[in-house]
N, C-alpha and C positions, 0 to 999 in steps of 0.2 A: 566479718561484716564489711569491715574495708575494700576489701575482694572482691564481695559482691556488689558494691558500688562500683566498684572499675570496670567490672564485667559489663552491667546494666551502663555504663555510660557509654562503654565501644560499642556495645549493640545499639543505641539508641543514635550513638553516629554514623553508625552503618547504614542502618535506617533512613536517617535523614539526610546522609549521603546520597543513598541509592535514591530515596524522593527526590532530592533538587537533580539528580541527572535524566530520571524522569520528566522530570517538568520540562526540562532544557529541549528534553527530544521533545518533547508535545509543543514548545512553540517554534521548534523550527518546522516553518513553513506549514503554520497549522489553519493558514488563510490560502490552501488549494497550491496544486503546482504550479498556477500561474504568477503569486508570490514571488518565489525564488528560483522556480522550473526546477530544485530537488527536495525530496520530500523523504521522513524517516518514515519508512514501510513496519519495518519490525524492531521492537527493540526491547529487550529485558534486563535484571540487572542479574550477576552472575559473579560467584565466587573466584580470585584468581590469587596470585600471587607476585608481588611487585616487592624486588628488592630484597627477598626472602620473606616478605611478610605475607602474610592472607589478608586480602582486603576483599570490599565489593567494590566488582568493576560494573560497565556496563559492555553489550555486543549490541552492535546496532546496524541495519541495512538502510540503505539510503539509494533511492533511485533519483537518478538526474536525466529531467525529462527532455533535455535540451540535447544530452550526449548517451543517451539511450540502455546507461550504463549502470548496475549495479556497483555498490563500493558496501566491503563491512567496516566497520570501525571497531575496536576497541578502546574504548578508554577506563581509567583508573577512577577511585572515588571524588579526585577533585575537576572530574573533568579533562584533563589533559588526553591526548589522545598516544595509545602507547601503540597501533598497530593499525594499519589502515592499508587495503588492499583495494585496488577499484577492477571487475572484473569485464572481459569483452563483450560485445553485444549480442544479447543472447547466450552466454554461457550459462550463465543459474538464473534463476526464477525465485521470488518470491510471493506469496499468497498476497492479495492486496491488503489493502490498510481497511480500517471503516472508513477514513476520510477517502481515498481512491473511490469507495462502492459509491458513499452521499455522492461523491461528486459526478459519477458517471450514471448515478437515479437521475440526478437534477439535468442534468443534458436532456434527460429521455424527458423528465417533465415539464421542462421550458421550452422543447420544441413545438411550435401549433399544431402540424402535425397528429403527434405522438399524445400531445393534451388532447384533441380531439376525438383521437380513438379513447384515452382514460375514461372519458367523459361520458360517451356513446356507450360504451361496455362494464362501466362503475373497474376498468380491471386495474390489479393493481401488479408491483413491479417488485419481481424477484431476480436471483442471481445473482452477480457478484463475483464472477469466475473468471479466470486469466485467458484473454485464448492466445497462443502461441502459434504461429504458420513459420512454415519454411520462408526464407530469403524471397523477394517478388511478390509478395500477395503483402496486404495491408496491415496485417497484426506479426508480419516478421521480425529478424532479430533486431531491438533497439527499440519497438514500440511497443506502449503500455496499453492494451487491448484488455477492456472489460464486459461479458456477457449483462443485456440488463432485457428481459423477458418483461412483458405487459401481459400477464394470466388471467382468467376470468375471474369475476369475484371472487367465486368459492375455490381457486389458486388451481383449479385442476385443469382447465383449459386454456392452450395455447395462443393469443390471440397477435400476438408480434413480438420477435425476436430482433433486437439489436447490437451491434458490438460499438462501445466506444472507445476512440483514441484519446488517452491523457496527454498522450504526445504532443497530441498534434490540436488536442479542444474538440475533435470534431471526430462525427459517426464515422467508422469505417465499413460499417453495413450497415442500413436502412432497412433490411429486411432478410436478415442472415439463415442460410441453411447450412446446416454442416458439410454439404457437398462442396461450397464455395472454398473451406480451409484446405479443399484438395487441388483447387487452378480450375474447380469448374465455375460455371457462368455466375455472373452478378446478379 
């Protein structure tokens, strides 16, 4: 019975381990990029081994919107950081956050604009998608480029396409086709 109280109380630390590292990632930079200009993109908690022991660590991506750059982290159950790699611009990608998409809806829906077609056409706003261009076009390597579509009510009709920069706060298209992510016209 001893036993299974020691067992139940390391799990129950691991737990509330792994909870408080979570938490820690949710308030870094959980008031938008312009906070800190880096933001945890993804981050889970995950079994490792430290020391020879088994703990729960966590692995964590973090974009920095200033230096355009991914970084993964590792760290152990108390937080400590045991492994942190930061990669070049444009080497790897990660699927955005839900805070990256709110915050790239909200661009589209604070602009007058943009509110004006919502308004006109009751449409509402889908997407959510990374777009990634070669070096020289606007959503190349270093910028954080979000798909954010205004559809018609009933989601099946296209009504305006926009791409936005987290980078940079600001549309890199106003009215996006996919021919433009090849060098063709604006």
């Amino acid at each position: 019975m001893r036993e299974l109280g020691t067992r139940a109380s390391t799990l129950l630390f691991a737990v509330v381990a792994a909870t408080g590292l979570a938490a820690g990632a949710d308030k870094m930079e959980s008031g938008g990029a312009k906070a800190g200009r880096t933001r945890v993109i993804r981050s889970w908690p995950e079994p490792m081994t430290v020391k020879g022991q088994a703990v729960m660590g966590r692995i964590s991506y973090e974009f920095d919107y200033d230096a355009g750059v991914f970084s993964r982290i590792v760290q152990d159950a108390s937080g400590r950081t045991l492994e942190s790699k930061t990669y070049a611009r444009g080497e790897i990608d990660v699927a955005p956050s839900d805070d990256e998409i709110a915050e790239a809806f909200e661009k589209v829906r604070s602009d007058p604009e943009f509110a004006r077609i919502m308004d006109q056409t009751g449409g509402q706003l889908m997407g959510g998608f990374v777009l990634n261009e070669r070096a020289g076009l606007p959503c190349g390597p270093g910028a954080r480029c979000i798909h954010v579509q205004i559809n018609s009510v009933d989601g099946w009709g296209l009504v305006r396409w926009a791409v936005v920069d987290l980078t940079k706060g600001a549309f890199a298209y106003r009215s996006y086709r996919p021919e433009m992510s090849q060098g063709g016209a604006q």
